[in-house]
C-alpha positions in Angstrom: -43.8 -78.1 -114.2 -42.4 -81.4 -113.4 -44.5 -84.6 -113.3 -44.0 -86.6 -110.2 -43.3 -89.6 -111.6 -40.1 -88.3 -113.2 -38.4 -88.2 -109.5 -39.1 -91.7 -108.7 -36.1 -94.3 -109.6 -36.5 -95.8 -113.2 -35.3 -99.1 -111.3 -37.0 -100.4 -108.2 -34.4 -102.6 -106.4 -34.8 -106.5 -106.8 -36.5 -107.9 -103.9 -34.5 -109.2 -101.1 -34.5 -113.0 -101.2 -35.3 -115.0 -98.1 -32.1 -117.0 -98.0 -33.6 -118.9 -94.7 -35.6 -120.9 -96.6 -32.6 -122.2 -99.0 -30.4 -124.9 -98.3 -27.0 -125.1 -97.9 -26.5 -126.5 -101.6 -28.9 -123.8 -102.8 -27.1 -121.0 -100.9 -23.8 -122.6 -103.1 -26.1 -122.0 -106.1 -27.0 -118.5 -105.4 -23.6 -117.2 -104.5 -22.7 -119.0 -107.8 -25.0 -117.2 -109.8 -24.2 -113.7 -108.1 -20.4 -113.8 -108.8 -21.2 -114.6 -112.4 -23.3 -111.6 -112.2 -20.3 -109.9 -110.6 -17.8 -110.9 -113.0 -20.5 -109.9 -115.9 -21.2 -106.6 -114.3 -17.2 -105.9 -114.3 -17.0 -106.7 -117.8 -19.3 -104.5 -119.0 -18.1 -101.7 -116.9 -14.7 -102.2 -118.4 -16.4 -102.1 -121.5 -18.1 -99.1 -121.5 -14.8 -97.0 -119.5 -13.1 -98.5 -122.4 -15.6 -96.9 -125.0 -15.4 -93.5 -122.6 -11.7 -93.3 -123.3 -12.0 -93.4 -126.8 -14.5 -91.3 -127.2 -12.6 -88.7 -125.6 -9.5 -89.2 -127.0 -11.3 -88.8 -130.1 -12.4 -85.5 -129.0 -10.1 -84.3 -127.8 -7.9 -84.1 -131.2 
């Protein structure tokens, strides 16, 4: 039987922020901080297709 719990996500989403109480300088801040977030996301997504590839070339010998 499966437990409940094991169809909920494993990640609730972040809360949304309520961007009408920033600033404009603080608004500059936060899109700062999310396109470093960005670019890290990227790089770890390139990171793991590259270890993806290599597995399966590996595997496929």
């Amino acid at each position: 039987m499966i437990d409940e719990s094991e169809l909920e996500p494993r990640r609730k989403p972040a809360p949304v922020k309520d961007l009408s109480l920033l600033g404009i300088a603080e608004l500059e801040a936060y899109i700062a901080e999310l396109e470093t977030e960005i670019a890290r996301t990227r790089a770890e997504i390139a990171a793991k297709r590259g270890h993806a590839r290599g597995a399966e070339a590996l595997f496929k010998r």
